[in-house]
Backbone bond lengths (Angstrom), bond angles and torsions (degrees), N, CA, C in turn:
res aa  C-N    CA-C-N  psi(-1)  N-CA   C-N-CA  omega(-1)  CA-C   N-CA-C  phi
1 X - - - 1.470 - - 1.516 109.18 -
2 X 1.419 103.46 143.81 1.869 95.46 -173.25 1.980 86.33 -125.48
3 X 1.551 95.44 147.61 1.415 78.63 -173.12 1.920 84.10 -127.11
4 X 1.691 111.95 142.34 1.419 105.00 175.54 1.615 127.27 -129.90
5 X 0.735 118.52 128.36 1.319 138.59 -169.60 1.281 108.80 -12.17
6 X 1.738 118.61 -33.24 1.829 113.35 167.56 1.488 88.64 -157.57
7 X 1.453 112.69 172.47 1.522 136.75 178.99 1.418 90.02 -91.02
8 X 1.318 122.77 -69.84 1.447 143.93 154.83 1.374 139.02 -12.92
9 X 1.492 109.37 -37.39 1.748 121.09 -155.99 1.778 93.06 -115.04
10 X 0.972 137.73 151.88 1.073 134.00 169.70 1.696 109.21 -120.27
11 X 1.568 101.67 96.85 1.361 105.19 -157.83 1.700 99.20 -104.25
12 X 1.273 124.31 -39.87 1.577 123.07 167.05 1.534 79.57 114.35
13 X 1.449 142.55 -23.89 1.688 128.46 -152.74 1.632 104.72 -105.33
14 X 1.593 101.46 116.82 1.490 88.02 160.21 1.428 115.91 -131.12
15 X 1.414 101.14 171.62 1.579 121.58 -158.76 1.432 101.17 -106.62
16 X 1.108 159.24 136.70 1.439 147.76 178.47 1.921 91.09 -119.79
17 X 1.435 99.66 141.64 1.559 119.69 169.93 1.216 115.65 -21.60
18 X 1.565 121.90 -32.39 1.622 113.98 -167.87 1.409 106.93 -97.82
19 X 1.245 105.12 -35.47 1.795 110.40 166.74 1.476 126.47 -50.81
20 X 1.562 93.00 -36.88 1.696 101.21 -164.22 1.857 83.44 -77.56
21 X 1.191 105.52 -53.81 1.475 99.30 -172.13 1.861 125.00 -48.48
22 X 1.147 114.77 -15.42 1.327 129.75 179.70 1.600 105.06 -86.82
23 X 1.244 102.00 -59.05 1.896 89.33 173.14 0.748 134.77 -62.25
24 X 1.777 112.10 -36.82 1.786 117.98 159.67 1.693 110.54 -36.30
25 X 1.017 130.16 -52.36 1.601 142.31 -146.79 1.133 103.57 -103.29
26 X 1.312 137.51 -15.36 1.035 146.06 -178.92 1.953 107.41 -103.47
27 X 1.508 122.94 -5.06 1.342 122.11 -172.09 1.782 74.18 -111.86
28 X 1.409 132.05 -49.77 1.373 127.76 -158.16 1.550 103.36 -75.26
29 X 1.384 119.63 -25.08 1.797 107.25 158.42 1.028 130.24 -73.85
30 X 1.528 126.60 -28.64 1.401 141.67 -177.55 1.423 94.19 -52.10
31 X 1.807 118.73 -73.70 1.270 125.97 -168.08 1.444 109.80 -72.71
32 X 1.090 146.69 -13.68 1.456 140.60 162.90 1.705 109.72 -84.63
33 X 0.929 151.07 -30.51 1.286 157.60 91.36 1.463 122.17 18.33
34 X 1.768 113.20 -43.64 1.119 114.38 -172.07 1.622 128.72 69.41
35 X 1.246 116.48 22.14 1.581 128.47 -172.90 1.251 103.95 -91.42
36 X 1.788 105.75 -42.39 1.387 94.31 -172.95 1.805 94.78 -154.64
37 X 1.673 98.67 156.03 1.434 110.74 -147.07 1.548 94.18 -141.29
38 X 1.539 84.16 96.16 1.603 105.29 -178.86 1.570 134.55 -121.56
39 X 1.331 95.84 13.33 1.662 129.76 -170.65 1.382 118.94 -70.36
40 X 1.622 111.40 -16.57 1.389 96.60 -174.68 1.741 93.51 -150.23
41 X 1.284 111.41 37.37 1.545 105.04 170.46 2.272 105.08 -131.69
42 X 0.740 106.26 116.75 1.829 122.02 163.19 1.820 91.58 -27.59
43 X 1.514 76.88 87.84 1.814 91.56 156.01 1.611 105.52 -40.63
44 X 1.659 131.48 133.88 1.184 129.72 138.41 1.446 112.04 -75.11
45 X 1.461 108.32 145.74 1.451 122.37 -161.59 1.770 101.08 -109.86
46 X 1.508 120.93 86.02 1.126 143.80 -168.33 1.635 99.08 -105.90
47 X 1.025 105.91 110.85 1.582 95.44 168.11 1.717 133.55 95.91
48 X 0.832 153.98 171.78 1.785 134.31 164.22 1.568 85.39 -88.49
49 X 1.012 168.84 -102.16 1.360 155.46 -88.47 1.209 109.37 -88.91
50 X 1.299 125.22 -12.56 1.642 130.29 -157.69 1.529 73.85 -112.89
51 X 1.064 142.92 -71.86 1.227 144.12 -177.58 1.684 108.61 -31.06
52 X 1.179 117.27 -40.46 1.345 103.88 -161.19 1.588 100.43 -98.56
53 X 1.409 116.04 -26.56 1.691 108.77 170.78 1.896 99.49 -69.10
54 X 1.597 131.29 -28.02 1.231 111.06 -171.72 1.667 102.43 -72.26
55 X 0.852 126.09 -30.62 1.730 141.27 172.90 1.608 116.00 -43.30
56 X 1.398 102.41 -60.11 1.190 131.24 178.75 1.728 110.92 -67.17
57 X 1.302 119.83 -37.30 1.290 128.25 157.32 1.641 116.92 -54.04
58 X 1.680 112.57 -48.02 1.271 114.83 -165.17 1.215 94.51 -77.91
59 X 1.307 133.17 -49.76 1.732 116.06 160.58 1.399 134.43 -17.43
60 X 1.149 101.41 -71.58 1.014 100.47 168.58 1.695 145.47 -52.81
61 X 1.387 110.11 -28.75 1.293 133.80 151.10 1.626 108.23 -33.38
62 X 1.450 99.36 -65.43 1.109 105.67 -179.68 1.527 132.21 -63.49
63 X 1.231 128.24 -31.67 1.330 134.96 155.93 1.566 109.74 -62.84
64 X 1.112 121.59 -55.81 1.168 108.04 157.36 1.950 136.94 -26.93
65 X 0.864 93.71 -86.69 1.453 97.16 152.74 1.667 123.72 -37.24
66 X 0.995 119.11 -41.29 1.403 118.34 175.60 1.559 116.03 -90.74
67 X 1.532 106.23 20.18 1.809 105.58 173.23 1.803 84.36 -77.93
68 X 1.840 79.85 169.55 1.462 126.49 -10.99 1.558 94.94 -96.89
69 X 1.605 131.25 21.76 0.903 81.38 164.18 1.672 128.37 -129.14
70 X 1.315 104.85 75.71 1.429 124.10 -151.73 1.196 149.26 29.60
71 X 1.117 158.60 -135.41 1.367 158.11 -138.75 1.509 106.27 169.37
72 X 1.518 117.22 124.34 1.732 114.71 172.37 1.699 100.85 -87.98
73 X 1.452 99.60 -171.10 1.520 86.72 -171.14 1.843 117.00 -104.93
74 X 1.315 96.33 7.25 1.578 93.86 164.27 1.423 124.55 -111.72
75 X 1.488 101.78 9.99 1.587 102.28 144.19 1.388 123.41 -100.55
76 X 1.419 123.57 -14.30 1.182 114.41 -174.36 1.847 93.68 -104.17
77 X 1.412 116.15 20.82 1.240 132.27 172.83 1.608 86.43 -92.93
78 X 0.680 115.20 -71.36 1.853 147.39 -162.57 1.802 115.15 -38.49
79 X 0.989 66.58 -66.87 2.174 98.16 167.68 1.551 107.92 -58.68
80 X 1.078 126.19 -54.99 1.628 135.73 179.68 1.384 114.14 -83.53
81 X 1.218 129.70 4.96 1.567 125.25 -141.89 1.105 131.85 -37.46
82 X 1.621 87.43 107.19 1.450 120.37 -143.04 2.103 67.44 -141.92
83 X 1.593 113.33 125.06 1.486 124.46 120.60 1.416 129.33 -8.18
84 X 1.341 119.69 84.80 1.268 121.99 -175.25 1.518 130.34 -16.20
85 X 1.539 104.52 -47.28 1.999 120.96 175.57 1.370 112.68 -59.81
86 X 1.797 91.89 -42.42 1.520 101.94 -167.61 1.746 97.38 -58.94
87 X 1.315 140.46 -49.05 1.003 148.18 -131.66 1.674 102.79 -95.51
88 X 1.119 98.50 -44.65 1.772 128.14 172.49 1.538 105.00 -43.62
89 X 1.397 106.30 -63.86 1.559 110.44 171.10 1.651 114.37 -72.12
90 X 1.025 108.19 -33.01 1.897 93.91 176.42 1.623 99.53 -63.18
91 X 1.578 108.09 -42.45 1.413 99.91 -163.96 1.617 115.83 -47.53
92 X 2.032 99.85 -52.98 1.373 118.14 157.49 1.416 125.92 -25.75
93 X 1.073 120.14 -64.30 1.400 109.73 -176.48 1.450 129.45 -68.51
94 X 1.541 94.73 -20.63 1.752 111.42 171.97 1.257 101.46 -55.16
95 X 1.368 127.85 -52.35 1.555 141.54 -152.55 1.678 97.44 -62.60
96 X 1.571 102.56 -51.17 0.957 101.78 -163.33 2.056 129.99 -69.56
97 X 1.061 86.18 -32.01 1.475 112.25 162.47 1.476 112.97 -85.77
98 X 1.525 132.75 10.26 1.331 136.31 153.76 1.532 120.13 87.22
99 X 1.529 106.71 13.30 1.084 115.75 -166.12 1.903 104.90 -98.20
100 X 1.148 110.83 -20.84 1.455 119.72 177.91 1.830 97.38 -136.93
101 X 1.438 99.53 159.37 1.547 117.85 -171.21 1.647 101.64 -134.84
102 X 1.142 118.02 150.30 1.309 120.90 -168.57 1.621 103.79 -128.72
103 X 1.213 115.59 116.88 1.790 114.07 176.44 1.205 115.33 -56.97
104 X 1.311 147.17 134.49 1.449 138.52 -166.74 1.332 96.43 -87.24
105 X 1.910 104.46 -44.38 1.731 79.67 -170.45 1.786 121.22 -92.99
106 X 0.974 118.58 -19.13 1.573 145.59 167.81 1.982 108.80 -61.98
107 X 1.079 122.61 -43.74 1.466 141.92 -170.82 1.590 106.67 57.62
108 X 1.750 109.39 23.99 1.568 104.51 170.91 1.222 115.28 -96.76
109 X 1.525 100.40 149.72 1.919 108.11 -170.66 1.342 110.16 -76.30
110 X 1.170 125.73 145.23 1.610 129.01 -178.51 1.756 112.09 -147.30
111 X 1.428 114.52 139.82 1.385 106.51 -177.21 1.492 122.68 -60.72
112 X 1.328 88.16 135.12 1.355 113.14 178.25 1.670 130.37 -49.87
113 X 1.708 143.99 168.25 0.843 129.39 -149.29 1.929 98.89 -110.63
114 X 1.541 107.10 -19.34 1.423 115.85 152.26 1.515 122.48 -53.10
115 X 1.342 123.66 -44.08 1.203 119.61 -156.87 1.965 95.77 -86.68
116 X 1.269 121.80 0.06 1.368 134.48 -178.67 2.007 103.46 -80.85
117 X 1.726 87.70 -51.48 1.319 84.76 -169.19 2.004 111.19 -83.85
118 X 1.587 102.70 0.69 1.221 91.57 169.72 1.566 126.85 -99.31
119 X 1.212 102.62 -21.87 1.280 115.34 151.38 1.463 129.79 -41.23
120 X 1.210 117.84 -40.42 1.465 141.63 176.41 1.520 110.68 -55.34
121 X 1.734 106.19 -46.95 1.182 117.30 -171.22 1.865 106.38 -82.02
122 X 1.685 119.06 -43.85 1.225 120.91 167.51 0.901 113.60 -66.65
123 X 1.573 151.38 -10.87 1.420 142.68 176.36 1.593 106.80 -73.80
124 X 1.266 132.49 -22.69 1.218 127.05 172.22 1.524 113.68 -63.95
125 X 1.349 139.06 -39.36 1.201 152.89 126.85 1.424 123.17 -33.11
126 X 1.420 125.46 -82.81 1.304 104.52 -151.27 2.124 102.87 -109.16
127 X 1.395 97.81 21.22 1.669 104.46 -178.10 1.529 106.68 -65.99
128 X 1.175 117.57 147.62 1.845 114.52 -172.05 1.733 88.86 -143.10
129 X 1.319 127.12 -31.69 1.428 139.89 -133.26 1.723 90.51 -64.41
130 X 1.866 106.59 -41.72 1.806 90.06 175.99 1.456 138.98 -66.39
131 X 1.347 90.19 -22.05 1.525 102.13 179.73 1.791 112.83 -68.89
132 X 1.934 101.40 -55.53 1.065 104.73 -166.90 2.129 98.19 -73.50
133 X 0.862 130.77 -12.11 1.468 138.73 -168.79 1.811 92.70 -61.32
134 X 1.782 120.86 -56.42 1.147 98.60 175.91 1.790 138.16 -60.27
135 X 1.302 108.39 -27.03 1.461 113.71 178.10 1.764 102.34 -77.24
136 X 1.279 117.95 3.44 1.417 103.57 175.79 1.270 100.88 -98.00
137 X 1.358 110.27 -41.64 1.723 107.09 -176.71 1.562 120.73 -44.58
138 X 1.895 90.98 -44.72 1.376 97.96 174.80 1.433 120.16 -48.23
139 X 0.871 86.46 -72.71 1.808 113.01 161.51 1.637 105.95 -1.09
140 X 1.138 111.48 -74.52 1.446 135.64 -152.36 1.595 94.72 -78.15
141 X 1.390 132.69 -46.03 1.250 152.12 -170.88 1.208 120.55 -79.08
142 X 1.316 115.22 -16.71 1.088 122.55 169.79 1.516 125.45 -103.98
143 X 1.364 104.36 -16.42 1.705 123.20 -152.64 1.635 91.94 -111.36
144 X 1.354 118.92 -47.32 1.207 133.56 -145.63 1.508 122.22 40.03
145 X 1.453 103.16 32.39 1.812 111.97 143.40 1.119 126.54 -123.16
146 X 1.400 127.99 161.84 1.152 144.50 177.76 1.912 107.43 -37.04
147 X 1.573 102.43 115.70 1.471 113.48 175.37 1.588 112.84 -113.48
148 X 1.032 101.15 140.59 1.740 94.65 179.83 1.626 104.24 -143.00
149 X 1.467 109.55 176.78 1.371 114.03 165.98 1.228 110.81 -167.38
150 X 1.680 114.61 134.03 1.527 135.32 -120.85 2.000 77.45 -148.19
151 X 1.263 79.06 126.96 1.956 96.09 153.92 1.313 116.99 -109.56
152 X 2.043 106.16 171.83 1.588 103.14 177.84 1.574 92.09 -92.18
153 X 1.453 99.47 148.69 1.633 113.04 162.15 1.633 99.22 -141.81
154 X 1.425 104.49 99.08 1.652 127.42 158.88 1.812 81.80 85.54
155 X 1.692 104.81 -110.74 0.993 104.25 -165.74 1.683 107.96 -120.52
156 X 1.518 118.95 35.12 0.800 151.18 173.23 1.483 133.73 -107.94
157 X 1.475 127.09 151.40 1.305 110.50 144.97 1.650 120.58 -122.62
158 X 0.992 109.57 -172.47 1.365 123.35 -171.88 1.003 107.36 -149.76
159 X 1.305 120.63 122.61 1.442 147.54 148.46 1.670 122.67 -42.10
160 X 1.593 104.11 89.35 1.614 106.29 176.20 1.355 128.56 -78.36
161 X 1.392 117.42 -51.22 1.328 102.91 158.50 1.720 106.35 -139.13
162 X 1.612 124.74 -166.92 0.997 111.54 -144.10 2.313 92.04 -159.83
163 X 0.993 124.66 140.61 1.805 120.70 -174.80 1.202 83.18 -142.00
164 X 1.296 117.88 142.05 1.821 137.47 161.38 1.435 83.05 -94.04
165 X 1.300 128.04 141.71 1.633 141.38 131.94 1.474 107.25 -53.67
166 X 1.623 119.51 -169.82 1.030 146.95 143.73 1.440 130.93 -39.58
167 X 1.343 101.59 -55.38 1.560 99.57 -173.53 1.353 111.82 -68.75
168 X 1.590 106.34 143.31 1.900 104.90 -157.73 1.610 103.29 -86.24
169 X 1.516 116.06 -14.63 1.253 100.33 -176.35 2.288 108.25 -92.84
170 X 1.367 105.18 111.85 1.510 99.10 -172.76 1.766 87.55 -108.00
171 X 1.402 88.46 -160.93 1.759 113.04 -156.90 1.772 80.36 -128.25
172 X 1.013 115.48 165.02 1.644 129.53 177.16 1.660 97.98 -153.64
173 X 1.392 137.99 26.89 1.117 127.03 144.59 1.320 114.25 -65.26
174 X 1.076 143.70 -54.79 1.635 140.51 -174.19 1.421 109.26 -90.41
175 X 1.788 115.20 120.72 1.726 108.91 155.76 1.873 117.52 -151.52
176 X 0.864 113.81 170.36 1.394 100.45 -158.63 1.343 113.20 -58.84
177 X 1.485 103.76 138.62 1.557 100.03 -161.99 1.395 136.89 123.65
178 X 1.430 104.48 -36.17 1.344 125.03 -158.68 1.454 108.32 -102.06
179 X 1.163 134.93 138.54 2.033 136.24 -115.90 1.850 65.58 -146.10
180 X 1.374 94.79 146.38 1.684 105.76 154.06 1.728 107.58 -167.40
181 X 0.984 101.71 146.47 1.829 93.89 -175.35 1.249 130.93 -83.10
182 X 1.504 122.31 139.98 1.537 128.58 -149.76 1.758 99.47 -51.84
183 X 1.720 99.29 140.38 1.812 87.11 -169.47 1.403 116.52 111.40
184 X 1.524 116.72 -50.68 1.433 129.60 172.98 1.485 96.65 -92.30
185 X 1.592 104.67 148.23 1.439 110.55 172.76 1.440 113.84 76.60
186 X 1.388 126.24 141.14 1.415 109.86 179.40 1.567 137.99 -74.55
187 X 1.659 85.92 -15.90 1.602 101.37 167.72 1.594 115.95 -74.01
188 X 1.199 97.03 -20.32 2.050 94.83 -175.47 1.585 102.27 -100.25
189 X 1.485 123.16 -12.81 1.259 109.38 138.07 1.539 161.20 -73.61
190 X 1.767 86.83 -14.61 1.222 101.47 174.67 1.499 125.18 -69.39
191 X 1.787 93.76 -41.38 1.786 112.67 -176.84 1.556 102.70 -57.75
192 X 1.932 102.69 -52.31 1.572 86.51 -164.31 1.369 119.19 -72.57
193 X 1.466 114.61 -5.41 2.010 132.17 -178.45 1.468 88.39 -42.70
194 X 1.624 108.00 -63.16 1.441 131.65 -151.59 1.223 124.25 -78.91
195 X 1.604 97.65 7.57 2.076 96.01 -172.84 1.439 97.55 -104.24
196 X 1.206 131.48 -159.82 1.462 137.18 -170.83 1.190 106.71 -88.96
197 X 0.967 118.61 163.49 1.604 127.83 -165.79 1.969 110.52 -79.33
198 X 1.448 90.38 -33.08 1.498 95.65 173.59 1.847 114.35 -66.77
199 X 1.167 96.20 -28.57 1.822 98.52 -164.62 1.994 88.27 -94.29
200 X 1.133 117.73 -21.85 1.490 100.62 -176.14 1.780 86.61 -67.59
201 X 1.328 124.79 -62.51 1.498 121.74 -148.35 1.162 97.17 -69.59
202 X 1.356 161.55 -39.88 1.566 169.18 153.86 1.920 88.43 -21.20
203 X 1.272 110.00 -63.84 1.097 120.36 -171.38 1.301 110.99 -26.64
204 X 1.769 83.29 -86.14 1.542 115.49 -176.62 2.213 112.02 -36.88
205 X 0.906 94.17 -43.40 2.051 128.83 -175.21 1.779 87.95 -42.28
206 X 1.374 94.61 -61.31 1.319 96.01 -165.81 1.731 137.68 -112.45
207 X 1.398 77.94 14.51 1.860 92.00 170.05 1.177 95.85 -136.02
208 X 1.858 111.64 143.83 1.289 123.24 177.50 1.535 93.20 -125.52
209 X 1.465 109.46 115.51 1.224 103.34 -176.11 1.857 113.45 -101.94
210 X 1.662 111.99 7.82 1.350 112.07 -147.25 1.391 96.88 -99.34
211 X 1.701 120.00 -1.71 1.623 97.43 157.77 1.395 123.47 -102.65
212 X 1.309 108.87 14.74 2.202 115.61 155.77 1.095 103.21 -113.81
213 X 1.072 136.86 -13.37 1.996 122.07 -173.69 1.631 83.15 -134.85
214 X 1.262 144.31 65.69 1.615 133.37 146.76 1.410 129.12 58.43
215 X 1.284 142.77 171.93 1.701 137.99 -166.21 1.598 88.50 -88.86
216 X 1.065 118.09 -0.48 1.902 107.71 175.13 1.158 94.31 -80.50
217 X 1.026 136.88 -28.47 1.667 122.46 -175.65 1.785 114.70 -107.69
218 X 1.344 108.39 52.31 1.322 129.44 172.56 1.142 119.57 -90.68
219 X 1.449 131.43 131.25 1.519 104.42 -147.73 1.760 111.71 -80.61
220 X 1.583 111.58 -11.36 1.532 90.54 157.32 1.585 129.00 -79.77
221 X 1.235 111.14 15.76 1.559 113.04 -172.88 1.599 82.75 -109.08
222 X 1.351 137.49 -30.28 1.306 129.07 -175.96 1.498 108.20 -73.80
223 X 1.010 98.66 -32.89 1.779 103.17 -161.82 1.988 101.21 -75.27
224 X 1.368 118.55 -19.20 1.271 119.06 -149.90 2.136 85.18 -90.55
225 X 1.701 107.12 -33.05 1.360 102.94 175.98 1.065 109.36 -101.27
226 X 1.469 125.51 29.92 1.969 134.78 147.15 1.398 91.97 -74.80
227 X 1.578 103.47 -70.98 2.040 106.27 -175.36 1.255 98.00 -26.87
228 X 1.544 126.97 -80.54 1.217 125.06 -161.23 1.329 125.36 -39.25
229 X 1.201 112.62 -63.82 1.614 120.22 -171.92 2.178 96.35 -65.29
230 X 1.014 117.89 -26.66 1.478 102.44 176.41 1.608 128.36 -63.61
231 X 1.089 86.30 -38.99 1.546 115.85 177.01 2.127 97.76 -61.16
232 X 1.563 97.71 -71.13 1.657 97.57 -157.17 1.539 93.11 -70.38
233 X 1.323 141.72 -43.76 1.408 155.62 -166.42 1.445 109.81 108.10
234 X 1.252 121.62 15.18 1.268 121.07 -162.21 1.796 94.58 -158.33
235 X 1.602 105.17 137.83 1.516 123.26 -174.04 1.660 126.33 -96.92
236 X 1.007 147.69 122.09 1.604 140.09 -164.34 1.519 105.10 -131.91
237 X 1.610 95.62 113.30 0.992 112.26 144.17 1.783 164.24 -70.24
238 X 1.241 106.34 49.71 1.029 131.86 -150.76 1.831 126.97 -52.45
239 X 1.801 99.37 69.86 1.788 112.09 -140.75 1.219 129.20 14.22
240 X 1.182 99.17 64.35 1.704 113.09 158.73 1.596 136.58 -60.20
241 X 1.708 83.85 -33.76 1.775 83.25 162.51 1.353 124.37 -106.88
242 X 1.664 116.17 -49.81 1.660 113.87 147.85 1.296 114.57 -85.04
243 X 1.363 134.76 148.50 0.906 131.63 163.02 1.562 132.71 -88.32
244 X 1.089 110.92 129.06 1.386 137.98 -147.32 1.796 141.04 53.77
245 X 1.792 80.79 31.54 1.509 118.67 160.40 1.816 118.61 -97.31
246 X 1.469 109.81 74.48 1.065 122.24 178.61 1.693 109.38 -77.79
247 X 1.941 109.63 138.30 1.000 137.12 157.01 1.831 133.66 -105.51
248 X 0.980 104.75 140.55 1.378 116.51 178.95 1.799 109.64 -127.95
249 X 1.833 111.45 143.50 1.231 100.75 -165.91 1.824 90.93 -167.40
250 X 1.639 91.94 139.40 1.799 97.60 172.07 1.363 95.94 -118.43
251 X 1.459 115.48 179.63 1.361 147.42 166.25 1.632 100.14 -49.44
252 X 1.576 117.25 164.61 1.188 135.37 124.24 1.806 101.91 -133.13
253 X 1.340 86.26 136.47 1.782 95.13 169.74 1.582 117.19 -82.05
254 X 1.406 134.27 163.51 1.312 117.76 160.11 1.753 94.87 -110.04
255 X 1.658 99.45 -177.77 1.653 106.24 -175.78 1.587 111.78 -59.07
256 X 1.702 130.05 3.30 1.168 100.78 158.72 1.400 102.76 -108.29
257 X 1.386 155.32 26.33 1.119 157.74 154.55 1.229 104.36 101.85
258 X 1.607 126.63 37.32 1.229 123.95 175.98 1.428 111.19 -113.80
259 X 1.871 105.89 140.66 1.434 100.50 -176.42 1.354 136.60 -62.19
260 X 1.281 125.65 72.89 1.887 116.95 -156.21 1.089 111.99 -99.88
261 X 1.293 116.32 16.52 2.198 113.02 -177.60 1.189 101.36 -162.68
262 X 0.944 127.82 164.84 1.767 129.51 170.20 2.002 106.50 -161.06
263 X 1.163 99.74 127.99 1.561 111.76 166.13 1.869 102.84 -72.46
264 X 1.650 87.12 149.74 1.611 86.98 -173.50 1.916 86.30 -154.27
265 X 1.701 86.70 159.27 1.512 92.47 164.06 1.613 105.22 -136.22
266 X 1.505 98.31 162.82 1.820 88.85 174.16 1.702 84.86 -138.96
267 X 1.473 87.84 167.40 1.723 103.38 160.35 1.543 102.83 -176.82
268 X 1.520 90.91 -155.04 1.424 93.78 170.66 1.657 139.17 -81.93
269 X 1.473 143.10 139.40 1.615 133.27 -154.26 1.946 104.39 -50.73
270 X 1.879 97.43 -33.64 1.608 80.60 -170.35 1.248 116.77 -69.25
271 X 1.649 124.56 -13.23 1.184 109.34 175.63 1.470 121.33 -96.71
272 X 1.343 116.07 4.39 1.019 118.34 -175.99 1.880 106.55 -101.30
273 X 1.250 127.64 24.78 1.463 126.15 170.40 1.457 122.81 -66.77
274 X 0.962 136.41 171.59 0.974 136.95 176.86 2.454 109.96 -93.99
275 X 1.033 114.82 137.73 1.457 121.44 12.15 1.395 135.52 -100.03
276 X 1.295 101.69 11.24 1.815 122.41 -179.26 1.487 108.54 -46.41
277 X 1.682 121.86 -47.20 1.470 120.36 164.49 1.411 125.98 -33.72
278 X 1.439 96.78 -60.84 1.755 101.11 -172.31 1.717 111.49 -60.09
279 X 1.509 109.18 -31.94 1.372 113.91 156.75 1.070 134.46 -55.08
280 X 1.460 131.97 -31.61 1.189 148.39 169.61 1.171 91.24 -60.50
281 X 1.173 139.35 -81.10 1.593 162.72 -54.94 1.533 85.74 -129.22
282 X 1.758 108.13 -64.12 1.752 119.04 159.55 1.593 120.01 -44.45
283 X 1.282 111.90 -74.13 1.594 105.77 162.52 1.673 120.77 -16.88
284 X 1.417 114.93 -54.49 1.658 121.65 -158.27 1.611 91.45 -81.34
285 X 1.471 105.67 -41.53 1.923 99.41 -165.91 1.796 94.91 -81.57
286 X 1.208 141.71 21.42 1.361 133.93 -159.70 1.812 84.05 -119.13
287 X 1.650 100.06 -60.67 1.674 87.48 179.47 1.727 114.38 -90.23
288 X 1.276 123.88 -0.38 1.585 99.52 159.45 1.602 108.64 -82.56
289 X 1.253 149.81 -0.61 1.092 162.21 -142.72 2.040 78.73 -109.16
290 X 1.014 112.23 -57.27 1.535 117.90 -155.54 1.446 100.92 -97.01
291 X 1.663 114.11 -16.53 1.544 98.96 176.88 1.337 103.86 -95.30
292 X 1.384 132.43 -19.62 1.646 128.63 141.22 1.269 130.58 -13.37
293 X 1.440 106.71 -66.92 1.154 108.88 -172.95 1.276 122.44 -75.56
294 X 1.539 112.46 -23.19 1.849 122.60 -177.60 1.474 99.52 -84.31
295 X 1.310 129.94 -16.15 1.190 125.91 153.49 1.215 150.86 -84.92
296 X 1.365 128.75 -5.18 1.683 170.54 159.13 1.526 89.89 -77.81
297 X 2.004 137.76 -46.60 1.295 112.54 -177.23 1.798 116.05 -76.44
298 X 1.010 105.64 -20.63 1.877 131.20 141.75 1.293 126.27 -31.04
299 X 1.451 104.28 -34.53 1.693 103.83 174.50 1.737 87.41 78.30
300 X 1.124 142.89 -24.40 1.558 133.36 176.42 1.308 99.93 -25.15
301 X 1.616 103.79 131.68 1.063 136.42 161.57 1.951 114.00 -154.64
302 X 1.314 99.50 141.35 1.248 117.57 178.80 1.797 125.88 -104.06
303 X 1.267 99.75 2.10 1.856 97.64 -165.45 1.055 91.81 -118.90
C-alpha cells in the first residue's frame, strides 16, 4: 500500500505502509519513553512523512472525539480536509498497526486496541484525571450541575473527565472526549482569557472560527468575553453553542503558571442568572485556585 500526501495535491512524495508505520512508532516511543515531548506543539509539516504522521494524528483526534460511537470516513475525511482515499488509507494503516478498528457492520472508525495499551503506559506520566476527578465531584455536589475538567491539547481542549449533579435537567454538549477550539466552550475560553495577550491575538489572527461556531465567535465578540472573565476571574458562556445551554469556567495553571485546564460547569440559563453566577463563578475560581496548586506539586505541565 503506498499512502500520499493528497489525492488532490500533486506532491511527487510517497510514503509506502512500512515507512509510515516506522515513524508512527518511532514519534509514540520517543514520547512514552519521555525523550521527546511533542504533544502539545503544531507539528511543522516538513517533508511527506512528517506530513502524513501529522494527518494521521489529526485522525485520530477525530475518532476520538467521535467515541464511542465512531466516525465514517467522509467525515473524518471532512473534519481534517483530507480527500476522502487519502484519509481511508491513513485510516487503513492505523487499523492495521492496531491503532484504529473498523466496525464491520457500521464501516465507522473507532480507537484502536494499541492506543489502550499505550495510554496505559503514558498515564503514569501525563494522567491528572485523579486528582482533578475530586474537585469535580465537589463541583457537581455542591452545585448540582454538570462539572467537568478539560485540558489544552495544541490549540484545543479536551474534555477529561465529566460529574452530572442532581439537578435532572443537564446539557450533553460537553463529555469526555469531546475536542472544541480554544474560544469555543467555556473551558477554551477560559485558557485562552488567561494566556498573554500576544498569544490570544496571534490566536485570534489566525483562526476564524465564525463560519462553524457563528458571528458570536468573531474575534471581537471573543475578545469582549476575555475582558469579562479577566476582570470577574471567571468566563460565561452564555449558550453559544446550544441555546440556552449556559456555561461557566475558571483557569487551572500548570507549574509554570500557564493556563492548560480549566474546571467548568454548564446547565440550564435559569439557573445560571445572576446572582447565582457570581456564586458559581467563586465556587469554580476557589477549586481551580486549589487544583493548581495540587498540580504544580505534580510537576504538571502541559507545553
Amino acid at each position: 500500500m503506498v499512502i500520499t500526501e493528497s489525492d488532490n495535491e500533486p506532491t511527487g512524495a510517497l510514503v509506502n505502509e512500512q515507512e509510515f508505520s516506522r515513524l508512527w512508532m518511532a514519534i509514540v516511543q520517543k514520547v512514552t519513553r519521555g525523550t521527546e515531548c511533542v504533544h502539545n506543539v503544531d507539528m511543522v509539516k516538513k517533508g511527506s512523512g512528517v506530513q502524513v504522521l501529522s494527518r494521521a494524528a489529526a485522525l485520530l483526534r477525530v475518532v476520538s472525539g467521535a467515541m464511542p460511537d465512531g466516525v465514517t470516513t467522509s467525515d473524518a475525511a471532512r473534519q481534517t480536509n483530507m480527500a476522502r482515499p487519502t484519509a481511508h488509507r491513513i485510516l487503513d494503516s492505523l487499523a492495521t498497526e492496531g491503532f484504529c478498528d473498523q466496525d464491520a457492520k457500521t464501516g465507522r472508525w473507532l480507537l484502536g486496541p494499541e492506543l489502550f495499551l499505550l495510554g496505559n503506559i503514558a498515564g503514569a506520566r501525563y494522567d491528572v484525571t485523579e486528582t482533578a476527578q475530586k474537585h469535580v465531584h465537589a463541583l457537581a455536589q455542591q452545585t448540582e450541575e454538570s462539572a467537568f475538567f478539560s485540558t489544552l491539547r495544541g490549540n484545543e481542549t479536551v474534555c477529561l473527565v465529566r460529574e452530572d449533579g442532581a439537578f435532572p435537567i443537564r446539557s450533553f454538549v460537553l463529555y469526555e472526549g469531546r475536542r472544541f477550539p480554544l474560544g469555543v466552550a467555556s473551558a477554551g475560553l477560559a485558557i485562552l482569557a488567561f494566556m498573554p495577550q500576544r498569544q490570544v491575538e496571534d490566536y485570534l489572527a489566525e483562526h476564524n472560527l465564525t463560519p462553524e461556531h457563528s458571528v458570536a465567535h468573531s474575534p471581537a465578540s471573543i475578545r469582549e468575553r476575555i475582558a469579562d472573565g479577566r476582570q470577574k476571574g471567571y468566563v460565561t458562556n452564555p449558550g453559544l453553542i446550544v441555546e440556552g445551554s449556559w456555561g461557566i469556567a475558571a483557569p487551572v495553571f500548570d507549574v509554570t503558571g500557564f493556563p492548560a485546564g480549566a474546571l467548568s460547569l454548564t446547565g440550564i440559563e435559569p439557573r445560571f442568572k445572576q446572582p447565582r453566577r457570581d456564586e458559581l463563578g467563586k465556587l469554580l475560581m476557589h477549586h481551580a485556585h486549589d487544583l493548581s496548586q495540587a498540580l504544580q506539586q505534580q510537576a504538571w505541565n502541559q507545553r
